[in-house]
N, C-alpha and C positions, 0 to 999 in steps of 0.2 A: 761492925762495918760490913758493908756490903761488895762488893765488885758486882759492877752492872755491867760494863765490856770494854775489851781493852779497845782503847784506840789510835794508838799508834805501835806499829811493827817495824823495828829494825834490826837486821841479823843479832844487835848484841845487846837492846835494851827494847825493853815493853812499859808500855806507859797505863796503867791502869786509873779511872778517876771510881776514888771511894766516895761514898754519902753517908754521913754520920751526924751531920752538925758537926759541934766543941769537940774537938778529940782530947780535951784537957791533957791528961799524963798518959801516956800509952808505953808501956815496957817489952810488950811480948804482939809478933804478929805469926799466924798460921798460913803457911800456903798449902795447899790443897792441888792436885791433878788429877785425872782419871784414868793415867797410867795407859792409853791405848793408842792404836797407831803402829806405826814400824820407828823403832828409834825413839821413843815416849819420852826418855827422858830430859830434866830440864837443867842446867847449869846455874843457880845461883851463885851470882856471884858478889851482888850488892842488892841493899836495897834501903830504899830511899822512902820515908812516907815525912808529905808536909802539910801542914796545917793552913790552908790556903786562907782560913782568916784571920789568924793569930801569927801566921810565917812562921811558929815554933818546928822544929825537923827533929827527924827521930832517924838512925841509920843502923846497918850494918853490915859487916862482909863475910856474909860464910863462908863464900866461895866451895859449895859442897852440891852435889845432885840431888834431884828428885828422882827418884827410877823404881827401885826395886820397896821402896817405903816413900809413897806418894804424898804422904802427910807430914808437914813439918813443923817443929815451932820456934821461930829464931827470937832473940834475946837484941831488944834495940833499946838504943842508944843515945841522949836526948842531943843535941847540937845547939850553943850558944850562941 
């Protein structure tokens, strides 16, 4: 999967559109940042990936930072 650019910004949710085609079964997503700036880091707190032609959802809540270990890998979730 790709991220090409986010396009929607709100204090508490960012809306990124992935390109993949079929996402079939997806278990595991990586976020990645570049850790720079004043205050870098990020607050996950959910996250949401849907399969915009299948409507299949995949979720989860870390609710944990990106800061000091910029790279992460959270464990999602399939939704019925």
């Amino acid at each position: 999967m790709i991220m090409k650019r986010k396009i929607r910004r709100h204090p508490a949710a960012s809306l990124y559109p992935i390109t993949k085609g079929d996402l079939s079964e997806i278990n595991k997503i990586q976020i990645k940042h570049d850790n720079t700036g004043i205050g870098p880091g990020w607050l996950i707190s959910e996250i949401l990936v849907k399969d915009l032609e299948t409507y299949a959802t995949w979720h989860a809540k870390p609710n944990t930072w990106l800061d000091k270990f910029p790279d992460k890998t959270f464990d999602l979730s399939s939704t019925l």
